[in-house]
LUMRO-217685 format. One record per atom (N, C-alpha, C, O): x, y, z; residue in one letter. Coordinates in steps of 0.001 Angstrom, whole numbers, plus 500000, padded with zeros to 6 digits. Atoms other than C-alpha are relative to their C-alpha. Example, Ala and Ser with C-alpha at 12.3 -4.5 7.8 and 13.67 -1.06 7.14 Angstrom:
<rs>
500890498810500000A
512300495500507800A
500900501200500000A
501936501181500665A
499180498810499940S
513670498940507140S
499230501090500730S
499739502198500899S
</rs>
This chain:
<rs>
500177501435500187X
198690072609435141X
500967499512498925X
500960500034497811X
498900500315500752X
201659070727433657X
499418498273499442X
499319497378500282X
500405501279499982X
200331067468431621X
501039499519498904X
501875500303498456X
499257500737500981X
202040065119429189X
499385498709499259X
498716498087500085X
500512501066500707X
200900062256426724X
500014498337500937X
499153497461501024X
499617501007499229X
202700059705429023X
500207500381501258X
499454501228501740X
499955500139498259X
203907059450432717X
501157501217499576X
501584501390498435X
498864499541499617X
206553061844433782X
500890498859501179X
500617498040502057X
499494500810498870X
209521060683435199X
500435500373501299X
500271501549501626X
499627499108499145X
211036060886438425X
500711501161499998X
500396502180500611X
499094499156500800X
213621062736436928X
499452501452499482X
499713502596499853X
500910499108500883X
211500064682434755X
499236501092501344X
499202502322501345X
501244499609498891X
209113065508437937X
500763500465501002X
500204501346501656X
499083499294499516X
211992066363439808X
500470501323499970X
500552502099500922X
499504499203500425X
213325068716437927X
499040501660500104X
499235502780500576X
501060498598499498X
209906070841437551X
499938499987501002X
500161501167501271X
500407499388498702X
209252070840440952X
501118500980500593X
500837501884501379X
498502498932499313X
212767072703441917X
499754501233499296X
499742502322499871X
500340498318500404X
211870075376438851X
498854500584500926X
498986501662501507X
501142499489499834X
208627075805440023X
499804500415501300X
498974501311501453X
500083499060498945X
209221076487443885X
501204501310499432X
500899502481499659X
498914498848499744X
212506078713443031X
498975501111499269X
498838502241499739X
500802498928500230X
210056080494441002X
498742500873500676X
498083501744500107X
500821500161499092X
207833080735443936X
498301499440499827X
497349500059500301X
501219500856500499X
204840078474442754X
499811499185501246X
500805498960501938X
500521500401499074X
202804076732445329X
499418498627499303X
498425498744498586X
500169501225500339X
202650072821444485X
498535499515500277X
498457499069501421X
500840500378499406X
199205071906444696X
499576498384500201X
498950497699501010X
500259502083500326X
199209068052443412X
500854500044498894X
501081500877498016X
499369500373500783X
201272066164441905X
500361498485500395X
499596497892501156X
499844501518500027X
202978062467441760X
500444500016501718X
499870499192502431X
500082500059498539X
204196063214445477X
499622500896501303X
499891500745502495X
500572499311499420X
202490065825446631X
498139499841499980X
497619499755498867X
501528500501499486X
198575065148447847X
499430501332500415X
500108501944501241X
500796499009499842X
195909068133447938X
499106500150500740X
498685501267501038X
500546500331499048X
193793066406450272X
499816498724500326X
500513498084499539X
500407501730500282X
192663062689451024X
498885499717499118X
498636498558498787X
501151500183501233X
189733063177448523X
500456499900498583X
500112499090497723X
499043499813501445X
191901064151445605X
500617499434499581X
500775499286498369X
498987501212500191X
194360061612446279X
499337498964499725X
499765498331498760X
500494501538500427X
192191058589446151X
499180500557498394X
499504499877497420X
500394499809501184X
190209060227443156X
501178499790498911X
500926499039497969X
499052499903500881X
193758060805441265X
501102498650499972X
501974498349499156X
499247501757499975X
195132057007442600X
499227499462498820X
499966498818498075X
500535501077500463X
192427055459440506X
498875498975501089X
497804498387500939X
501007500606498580X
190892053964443691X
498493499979500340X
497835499088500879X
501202499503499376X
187766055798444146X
499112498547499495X
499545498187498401X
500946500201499936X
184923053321444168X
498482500383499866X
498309501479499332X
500952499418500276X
181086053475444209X
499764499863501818X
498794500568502097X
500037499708498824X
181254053115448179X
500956501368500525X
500636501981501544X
499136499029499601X
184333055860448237X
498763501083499641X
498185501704500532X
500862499016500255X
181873058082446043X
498669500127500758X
498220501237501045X
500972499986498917X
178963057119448196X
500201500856501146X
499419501753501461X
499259499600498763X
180966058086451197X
499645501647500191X
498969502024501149X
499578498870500231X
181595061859450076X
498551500945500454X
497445500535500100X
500882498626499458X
179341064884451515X
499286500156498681X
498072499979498572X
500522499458501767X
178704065836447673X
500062498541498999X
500611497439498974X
499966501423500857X
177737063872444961X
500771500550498923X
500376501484498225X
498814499402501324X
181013064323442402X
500098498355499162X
501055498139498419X
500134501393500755X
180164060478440974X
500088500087498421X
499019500334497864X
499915499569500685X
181667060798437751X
498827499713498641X
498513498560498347X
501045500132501024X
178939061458434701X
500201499366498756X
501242499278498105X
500248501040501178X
177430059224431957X
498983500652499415X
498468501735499691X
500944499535500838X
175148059236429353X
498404499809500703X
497391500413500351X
501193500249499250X
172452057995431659X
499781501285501008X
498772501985500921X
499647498987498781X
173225060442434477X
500878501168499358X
502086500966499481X
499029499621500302X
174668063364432765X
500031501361500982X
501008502087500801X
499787499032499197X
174025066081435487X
501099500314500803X
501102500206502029X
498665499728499246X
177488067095436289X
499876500884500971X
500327500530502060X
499750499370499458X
176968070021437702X
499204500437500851X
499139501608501227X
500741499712498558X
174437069389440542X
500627498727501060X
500482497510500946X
499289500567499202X
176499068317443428X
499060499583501256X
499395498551501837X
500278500118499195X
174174068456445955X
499186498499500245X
498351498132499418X
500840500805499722X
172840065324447685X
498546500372500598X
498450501204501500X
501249499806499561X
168987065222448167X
499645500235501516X
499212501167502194X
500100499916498563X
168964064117451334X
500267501355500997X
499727501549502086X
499454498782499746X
170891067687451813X
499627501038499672X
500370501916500110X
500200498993500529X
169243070227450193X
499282500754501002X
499350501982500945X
500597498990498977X
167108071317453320X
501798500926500512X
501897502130500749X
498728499316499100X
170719072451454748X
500785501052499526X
501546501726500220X
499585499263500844X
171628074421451705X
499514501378499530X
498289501300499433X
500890499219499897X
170642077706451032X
499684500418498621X
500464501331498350X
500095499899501700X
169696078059447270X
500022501359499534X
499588501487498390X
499508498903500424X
170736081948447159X
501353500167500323X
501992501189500072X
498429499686499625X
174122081380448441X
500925499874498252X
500744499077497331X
499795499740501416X
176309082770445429X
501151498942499543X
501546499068498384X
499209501285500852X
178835079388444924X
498914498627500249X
499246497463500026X
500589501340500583X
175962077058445041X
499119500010498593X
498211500636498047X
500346500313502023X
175806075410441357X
498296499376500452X
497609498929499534X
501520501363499977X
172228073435442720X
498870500811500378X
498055500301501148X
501104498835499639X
169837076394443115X
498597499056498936X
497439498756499227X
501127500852501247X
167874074450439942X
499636499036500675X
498409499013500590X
500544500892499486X
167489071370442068X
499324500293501156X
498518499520501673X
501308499577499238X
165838073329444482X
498682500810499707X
497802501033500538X
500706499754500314X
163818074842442385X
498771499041499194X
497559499235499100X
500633501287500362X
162849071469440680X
499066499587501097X
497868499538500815X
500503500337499199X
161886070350444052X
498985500839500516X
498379500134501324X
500555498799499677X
159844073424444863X
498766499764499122X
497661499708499661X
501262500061500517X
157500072964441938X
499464498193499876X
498386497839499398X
500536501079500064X
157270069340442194X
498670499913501098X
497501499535501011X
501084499489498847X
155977070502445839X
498088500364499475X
496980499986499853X
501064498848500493X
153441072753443993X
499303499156499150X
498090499349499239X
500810500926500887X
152203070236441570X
499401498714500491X
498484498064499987X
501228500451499631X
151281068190443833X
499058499856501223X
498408498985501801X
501361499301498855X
149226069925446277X
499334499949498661X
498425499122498589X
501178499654500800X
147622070889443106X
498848497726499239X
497707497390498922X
500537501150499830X
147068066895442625X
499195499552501368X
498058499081501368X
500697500263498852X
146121066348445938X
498522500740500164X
497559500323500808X
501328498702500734X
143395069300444787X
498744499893499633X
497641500256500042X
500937499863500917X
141955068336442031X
499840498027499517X
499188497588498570X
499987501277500009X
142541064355442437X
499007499596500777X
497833499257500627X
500261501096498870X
142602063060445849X
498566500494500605X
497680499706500936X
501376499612499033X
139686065513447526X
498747499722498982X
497702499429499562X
501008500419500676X
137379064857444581X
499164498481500108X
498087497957500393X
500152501922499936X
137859061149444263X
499603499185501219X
499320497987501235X
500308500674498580X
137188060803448266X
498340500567499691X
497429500012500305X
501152499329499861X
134148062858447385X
498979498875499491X
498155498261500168X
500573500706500684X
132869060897444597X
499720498840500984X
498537498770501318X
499935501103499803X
133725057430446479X
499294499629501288X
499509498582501899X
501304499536498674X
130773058555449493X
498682499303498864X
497975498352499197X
501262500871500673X
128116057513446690X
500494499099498695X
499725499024497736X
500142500892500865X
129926054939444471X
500800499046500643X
501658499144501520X
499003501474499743X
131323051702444837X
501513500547499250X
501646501032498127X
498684499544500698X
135437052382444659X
499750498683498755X
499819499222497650X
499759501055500889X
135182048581442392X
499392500797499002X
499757500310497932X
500283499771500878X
133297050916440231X
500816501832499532X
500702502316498406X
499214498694500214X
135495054606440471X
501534499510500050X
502325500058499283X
498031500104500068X
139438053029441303X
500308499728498480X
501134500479497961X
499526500387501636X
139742051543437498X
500027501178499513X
501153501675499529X
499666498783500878X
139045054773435576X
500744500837500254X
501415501400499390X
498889498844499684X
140957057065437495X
501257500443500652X
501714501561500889X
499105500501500351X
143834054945438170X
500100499476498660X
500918498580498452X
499906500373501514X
143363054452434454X
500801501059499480X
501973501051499105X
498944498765500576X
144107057946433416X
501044500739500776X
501987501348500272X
498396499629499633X
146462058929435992X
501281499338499605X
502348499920499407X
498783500388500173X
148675056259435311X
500514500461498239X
501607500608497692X
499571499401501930X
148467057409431260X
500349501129500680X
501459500808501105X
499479498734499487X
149123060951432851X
501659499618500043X
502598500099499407X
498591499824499324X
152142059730434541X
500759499458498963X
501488500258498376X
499381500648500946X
153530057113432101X
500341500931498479X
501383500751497848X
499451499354501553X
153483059559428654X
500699500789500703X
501670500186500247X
499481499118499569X
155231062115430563X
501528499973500032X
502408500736499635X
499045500474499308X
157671059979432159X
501024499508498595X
502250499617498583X
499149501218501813X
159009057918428219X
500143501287499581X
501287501663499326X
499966498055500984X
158381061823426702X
501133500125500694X
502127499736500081X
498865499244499088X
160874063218429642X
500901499465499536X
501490500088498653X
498885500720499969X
163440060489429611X
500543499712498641X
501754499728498421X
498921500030501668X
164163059906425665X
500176501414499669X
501101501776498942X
499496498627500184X
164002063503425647X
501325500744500126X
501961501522499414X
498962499919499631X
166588063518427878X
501338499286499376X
502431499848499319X
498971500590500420X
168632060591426277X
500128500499498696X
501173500065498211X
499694500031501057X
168361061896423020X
500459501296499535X
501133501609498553X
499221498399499862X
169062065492423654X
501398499775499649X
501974500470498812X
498454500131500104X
172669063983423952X
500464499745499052X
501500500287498666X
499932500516501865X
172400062066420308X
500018500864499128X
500765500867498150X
500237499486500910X
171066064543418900X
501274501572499729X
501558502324498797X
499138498712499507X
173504067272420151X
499613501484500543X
500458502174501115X
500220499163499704X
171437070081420752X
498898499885500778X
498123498993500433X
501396500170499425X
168568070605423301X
499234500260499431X
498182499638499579X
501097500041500810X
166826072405420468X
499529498883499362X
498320498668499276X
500288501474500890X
166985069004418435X
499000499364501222X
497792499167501350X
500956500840499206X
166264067321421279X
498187500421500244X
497193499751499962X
501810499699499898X
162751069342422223X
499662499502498854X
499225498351498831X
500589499743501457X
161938069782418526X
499590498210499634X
498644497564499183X
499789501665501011X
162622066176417485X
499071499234500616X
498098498857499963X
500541500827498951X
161275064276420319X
498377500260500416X
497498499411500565X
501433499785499523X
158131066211421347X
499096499941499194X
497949499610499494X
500983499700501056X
156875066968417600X
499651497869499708X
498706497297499165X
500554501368500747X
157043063004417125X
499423499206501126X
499194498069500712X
500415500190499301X
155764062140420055X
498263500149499766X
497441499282499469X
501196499328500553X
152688064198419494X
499334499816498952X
498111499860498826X
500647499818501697X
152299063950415840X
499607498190500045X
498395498007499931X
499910501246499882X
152577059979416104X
498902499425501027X
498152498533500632X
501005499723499565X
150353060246419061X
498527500231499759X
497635499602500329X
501308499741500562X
147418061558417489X
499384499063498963X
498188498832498785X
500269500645501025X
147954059315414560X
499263498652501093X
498046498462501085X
500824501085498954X
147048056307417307X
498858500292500310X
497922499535500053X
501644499678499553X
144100058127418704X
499364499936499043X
498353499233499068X
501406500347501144X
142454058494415300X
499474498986499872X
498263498899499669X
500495501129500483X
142729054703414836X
498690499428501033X
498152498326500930X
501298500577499129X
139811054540417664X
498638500366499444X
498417501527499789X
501268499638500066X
136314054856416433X
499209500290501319X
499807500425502386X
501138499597499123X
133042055639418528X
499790498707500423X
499418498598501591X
500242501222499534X
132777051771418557X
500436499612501382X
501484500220501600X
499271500727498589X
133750050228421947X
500558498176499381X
500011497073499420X
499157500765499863X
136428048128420965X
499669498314500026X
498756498135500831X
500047501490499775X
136415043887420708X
501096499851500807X
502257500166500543X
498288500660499084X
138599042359423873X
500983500037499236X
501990500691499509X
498739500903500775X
140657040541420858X
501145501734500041X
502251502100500441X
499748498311500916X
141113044395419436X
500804500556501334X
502033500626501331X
499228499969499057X
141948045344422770X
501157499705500960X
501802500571501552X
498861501068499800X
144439042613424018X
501344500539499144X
502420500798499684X
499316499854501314X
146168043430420251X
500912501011500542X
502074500716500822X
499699499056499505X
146741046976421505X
500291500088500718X
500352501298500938X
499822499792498600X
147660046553424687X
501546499221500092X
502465499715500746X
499148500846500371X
150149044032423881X
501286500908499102X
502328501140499714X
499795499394500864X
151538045883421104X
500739501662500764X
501769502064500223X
499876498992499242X
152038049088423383X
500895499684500798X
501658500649500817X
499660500554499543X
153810047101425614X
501253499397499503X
502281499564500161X
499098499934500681X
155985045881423341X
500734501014499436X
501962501099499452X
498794498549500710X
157234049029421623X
500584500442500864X
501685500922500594X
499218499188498479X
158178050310425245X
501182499322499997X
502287499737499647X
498729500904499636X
160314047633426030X
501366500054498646X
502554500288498868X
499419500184500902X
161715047250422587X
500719501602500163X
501855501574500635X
499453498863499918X
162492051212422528X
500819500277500884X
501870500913500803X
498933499790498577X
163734051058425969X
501526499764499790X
502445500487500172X
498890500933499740X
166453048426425156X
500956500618498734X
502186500640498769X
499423499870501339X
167182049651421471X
500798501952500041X
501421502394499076X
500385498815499784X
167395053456422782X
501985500888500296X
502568501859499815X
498487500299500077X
171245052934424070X
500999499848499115X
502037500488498953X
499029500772500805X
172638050818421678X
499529500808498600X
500367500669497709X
500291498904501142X
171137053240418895X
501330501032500050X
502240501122499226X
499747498686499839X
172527056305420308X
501563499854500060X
502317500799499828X
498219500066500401X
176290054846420294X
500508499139498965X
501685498828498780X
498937500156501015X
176419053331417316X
499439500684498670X
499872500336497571X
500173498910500774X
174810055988415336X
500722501671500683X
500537502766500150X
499310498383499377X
176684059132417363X
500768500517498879X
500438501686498675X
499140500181501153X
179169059078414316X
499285501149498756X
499941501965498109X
500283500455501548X
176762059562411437X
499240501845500275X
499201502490501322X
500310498207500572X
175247063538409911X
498730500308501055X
498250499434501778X
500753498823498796X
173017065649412154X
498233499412499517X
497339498973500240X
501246500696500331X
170042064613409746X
499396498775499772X
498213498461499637X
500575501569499531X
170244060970409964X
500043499787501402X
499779498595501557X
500061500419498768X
170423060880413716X
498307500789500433X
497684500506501457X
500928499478499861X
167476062886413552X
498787498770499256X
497907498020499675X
500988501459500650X
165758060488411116X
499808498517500522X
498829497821500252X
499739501088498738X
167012057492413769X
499130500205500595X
498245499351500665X
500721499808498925X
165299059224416180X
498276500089500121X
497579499824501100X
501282500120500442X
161945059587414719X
499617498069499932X
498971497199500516X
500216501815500044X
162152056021413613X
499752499134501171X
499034498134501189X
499937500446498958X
162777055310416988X
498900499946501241X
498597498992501959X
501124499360499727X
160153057015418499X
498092500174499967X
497254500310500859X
500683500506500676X
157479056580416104X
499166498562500943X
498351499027501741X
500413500929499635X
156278053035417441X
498827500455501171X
497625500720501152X
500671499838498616X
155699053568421189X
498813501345500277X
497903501483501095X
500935498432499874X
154047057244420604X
498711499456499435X
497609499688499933X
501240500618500712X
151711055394418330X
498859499394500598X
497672499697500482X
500505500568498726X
150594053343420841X
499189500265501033X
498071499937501429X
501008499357498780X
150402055510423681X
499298500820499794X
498728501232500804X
501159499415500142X
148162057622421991X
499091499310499692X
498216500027499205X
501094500622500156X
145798055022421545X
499629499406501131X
499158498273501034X
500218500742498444X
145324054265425468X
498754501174500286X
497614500809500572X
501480499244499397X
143002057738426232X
498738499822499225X
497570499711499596X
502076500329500784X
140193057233423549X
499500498655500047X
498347498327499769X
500394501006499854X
140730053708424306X
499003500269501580X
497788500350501758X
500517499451498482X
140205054593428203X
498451500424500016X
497625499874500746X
501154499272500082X
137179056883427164X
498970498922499649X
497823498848500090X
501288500795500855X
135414054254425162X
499584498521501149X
498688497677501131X
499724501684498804X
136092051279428144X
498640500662500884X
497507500180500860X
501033499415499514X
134181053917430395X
498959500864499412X
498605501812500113X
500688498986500601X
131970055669428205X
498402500262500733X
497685501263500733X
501366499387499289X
128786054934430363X
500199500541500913X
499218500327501625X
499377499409498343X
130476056862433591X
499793501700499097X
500535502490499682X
500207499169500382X
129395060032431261X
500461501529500569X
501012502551500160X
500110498931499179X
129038061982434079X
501378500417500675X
501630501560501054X
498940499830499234X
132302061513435611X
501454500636498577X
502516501147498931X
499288500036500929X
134175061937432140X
501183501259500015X
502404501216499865X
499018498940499860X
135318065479432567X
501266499836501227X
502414500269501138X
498777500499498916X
137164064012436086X
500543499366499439X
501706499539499805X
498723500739500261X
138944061513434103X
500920501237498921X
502096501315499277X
499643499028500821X
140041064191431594X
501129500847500993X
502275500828500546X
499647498935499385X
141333066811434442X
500961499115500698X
502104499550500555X
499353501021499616X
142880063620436358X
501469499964499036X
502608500181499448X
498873500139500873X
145118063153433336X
500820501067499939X
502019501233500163X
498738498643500025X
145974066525432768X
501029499965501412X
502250499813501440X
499064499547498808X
147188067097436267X
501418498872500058X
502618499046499845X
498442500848500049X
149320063884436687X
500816500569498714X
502016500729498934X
498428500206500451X
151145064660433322X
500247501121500464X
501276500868501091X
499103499014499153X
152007068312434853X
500863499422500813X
502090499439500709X
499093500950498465X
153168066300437971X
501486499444499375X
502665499638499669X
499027500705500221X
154849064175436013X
500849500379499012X
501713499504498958X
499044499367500327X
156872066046433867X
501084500832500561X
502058501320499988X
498691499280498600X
158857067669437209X
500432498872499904X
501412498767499167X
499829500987499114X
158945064274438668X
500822499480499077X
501924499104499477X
498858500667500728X
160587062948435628X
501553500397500213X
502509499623500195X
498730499725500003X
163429065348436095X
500748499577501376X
501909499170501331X
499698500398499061X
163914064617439388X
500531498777500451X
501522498490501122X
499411501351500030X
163784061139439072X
500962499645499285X
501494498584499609X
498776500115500801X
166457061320436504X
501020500385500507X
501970499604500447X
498717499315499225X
168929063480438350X
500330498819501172X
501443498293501170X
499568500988499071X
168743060950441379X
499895498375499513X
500535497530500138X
500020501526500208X
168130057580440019X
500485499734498576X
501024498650498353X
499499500094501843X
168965058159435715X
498705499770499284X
497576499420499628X
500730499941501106X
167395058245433015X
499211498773499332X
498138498708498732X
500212501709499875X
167172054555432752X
498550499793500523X
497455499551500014X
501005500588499123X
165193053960435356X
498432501201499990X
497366500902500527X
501424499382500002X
162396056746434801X
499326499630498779X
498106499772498700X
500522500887501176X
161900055012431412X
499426499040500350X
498411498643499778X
500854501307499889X
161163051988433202X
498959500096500951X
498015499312501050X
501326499915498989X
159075053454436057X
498944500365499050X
497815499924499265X
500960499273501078X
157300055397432865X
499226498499499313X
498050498552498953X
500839500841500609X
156435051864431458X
499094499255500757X
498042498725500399X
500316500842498500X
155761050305434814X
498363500009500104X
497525499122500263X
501339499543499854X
152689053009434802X
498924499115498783X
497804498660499017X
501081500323501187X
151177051758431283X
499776498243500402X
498702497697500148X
500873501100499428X
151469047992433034X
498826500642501026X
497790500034500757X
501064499535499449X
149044049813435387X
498739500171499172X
497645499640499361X
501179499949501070X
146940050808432616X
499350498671499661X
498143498523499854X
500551501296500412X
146333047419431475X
499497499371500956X
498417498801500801X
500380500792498673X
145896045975434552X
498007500565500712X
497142499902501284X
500965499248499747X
142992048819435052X
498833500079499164X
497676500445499373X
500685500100501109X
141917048237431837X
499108499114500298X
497906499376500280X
500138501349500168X
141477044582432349X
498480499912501310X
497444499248501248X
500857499923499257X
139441045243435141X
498656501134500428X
497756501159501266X
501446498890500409X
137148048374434021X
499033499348499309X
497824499388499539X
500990500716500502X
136068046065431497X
499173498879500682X
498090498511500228X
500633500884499336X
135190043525433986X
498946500519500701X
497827500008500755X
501170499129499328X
133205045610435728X
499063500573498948X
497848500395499044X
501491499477501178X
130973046955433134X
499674498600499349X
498504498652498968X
500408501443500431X
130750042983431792X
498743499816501113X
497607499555500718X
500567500269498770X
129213042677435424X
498473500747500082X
497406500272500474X
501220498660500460X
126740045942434591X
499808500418501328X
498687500558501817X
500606499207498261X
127194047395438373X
499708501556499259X
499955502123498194X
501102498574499804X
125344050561438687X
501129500912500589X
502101500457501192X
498818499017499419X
127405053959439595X
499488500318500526X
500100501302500939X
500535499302498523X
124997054928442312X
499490498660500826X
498806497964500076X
500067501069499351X
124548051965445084X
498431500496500404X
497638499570500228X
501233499964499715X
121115053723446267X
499442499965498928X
498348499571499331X
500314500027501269X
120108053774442722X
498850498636499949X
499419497621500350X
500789501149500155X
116800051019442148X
500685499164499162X
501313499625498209X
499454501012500446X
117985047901441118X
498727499811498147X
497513499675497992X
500967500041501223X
116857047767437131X
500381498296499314X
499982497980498193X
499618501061500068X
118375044115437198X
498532499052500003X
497762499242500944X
501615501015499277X
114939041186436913X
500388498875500653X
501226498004500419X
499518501255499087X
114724039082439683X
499553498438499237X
498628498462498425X
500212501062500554X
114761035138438668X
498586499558499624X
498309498774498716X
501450500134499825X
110928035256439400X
499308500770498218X
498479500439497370X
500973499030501461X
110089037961436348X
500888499341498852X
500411499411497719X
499296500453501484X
112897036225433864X
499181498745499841X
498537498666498795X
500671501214500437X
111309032627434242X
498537500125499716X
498001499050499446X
501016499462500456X
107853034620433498X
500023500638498883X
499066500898498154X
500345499260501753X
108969036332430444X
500588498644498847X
500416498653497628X
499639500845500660X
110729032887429544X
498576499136499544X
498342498818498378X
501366500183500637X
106960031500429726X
499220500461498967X
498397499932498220X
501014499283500875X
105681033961427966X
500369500289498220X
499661500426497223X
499199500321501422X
108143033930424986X
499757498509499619X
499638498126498455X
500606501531500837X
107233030096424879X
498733500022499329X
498547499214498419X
501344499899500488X
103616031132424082X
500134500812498823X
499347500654497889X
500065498897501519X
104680033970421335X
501253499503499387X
502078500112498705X
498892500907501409X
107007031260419721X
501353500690499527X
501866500717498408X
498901499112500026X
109939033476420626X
501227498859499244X
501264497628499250X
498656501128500706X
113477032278418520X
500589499353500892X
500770499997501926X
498952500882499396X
115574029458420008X
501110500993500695X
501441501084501877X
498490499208499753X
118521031755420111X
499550501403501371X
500296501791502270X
500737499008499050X
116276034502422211X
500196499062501577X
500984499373502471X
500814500377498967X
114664031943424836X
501344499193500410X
501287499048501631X
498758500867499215X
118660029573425427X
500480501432500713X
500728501523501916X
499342498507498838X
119909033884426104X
499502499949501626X
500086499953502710X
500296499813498571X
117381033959428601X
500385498924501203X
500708499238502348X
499517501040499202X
118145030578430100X
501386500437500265X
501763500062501376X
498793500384499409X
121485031203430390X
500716501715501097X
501846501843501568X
500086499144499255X
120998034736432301X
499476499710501344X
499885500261502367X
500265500141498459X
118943033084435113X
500973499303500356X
501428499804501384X
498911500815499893X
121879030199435115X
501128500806500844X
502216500281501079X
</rs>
């Protein structure tokens, strides 16, 4: 390979090419020699994102979002490939795909056949909220964990940094959120606050997560590390305050508690493949934002667990109705008029038969 700071000239390019056959060298590319029609439009400048589309393999050149250089294979292609053949670099993306397989049969397992089980003696309006509650926390911490993991692996320079840095503050920051929940069940306001707040740090981290990581790349090994915490910090805070929130939303579903628990676990297994996966084909980007997508789910599940327990439905539908019909409330409202019950007592009851 013959390169130079600037262009060669014709002249110049001339000249080597006459040493280099008399010496018997085999021209493979050069300014007028072409290696194939792939090579040539890559080495014109030309290529596109329809030329690279085009191509059998995916050789789309890598970014900080996408930095998997060296899995060529398109998805769509991997049945056709044989993942022991000894020049394929993409044996890992079939092995990715392999346990994603495996994780979720084991969802389909310990999710879907349960949750059809359960939903034979309960109202789903009273089982879909909780356990689309904690799957989507399953999926969503997994998915923000995976993906800054991934973007910051690159900041940080080392994958050890990256695990080390990313998971311990994740975790540690994490827990610090869960403590802030008592045994209390929560005020809406209190709730809203948090939910809001959670919501915000995502987005904010999302956007700030980029523009961090290139204009701190520059600076000592232990302030990009201290960036990264800083960075981090917020949203972890947060999303560890969604499962004891979760727990305390449903806390009278007692019985079902250990299913929301096992629910969670499994999605984040799931979703710690799925992250990589989704990163290799779509970036890193975008599994950050499917990862927040899930915690709008949360809220949304939230918003409507609590509505349902406002409501006080029952988790068994054959279950005796312990509700009083209008007949026995306007009889105990009589009867509190005779034992000079408080104002504030006897308007409650009025405004329960209402």
């Amino acid at each position: 390979m013959i390169t130079r700071p600037d262009a060669f000239t014709n002249a110049q390019w001339q000249g080597a090419r006459t040493r280099l056959l008399a010496r018997g060298f085999k021209i493979l590319l050069g300014p007028d020699v072409g290696f194939d029609t792939v090579t040539s439009t890559l080495m014109s400048g030309k290529a596109d994102a329809a030329f690279f589309a085009s191509l059998p393999e995916n050789v789309t050149p890598s970014t900080d979002d996408n930095p998997f250089f060296f899995y060529t294979t398109r998805f769509g292609n991997l049945g056709r490939t044989s993942p022991t053949a000894p020049t394929n670099n993409n044996a890992a993306i079939n092995v990715t795909l392999l346990l994603m397989m495996v994780s979720l049969c084991a969802c389909v397992y310990y999710i879907i056949a349960p949750f059809v089980r359960l939903a034979r003696r309960m109202p789903l309006s009273v089982l879909t909220p909780p356990v689309a509650y904690f799957c989507a926390i399953g999926m969503g911490f997994m998915l923000i964990e995976i993906s800054q993991m991934q973007r910051l692996m690159v900041f940080l320079g080392h994958p050890v940094y990256g695990l080390a840095v990313v998971l311990f503050t994740i975790l540690l920051f994490g827990g610090l959120g869960s403590a802030t929940l008592g045994a209390d069940v929560p005020r809406p306001a209190a709730v809203v606050a948090r939910v809001v707040a959670l919501l915000t740090t995502l987005v904010v981290a999302g956007l700030l997560t980029p523009l961090l990581t290139t204009w701190a790349r520059s600076e000592a090994t232990d302030m990009r590390i201290l960036l990264s915490v800083l960075l981090l910090a917020p949203p972890a805070f947060c999303m560890g305050m969604m499962f004891p929130l979760g727990l305390s939303t449903w806390r009278r579903h007692s019985e079902l508690l250990p299913f929301f628990w096992s629910a969670n676990g499994i999605t984040s297994m799931f979703a710690s493949v799925l992250g990589m996966v989704l990163s290799i084909e779509f970036g890193i980007a975008n599994t950050y934002a499917l990862g927040g997508c899930f915690y709008v789910v949360c809220a949304l599940m939230l918003v409507g667990g609590r509505q349902v327990n406002r409501l006080g439905l029952t988790a068994d539908p054959a279950a005796p109705s312990i509700q009083p019909t209008q007949a026995e409330l306007a009889a105990n409202i009589r009867t509190a008029e005779t034992h000079a019950v408080s104002p504030a007592v006897q308007a409650r009851a009025n405004e329960v038969i209402e």
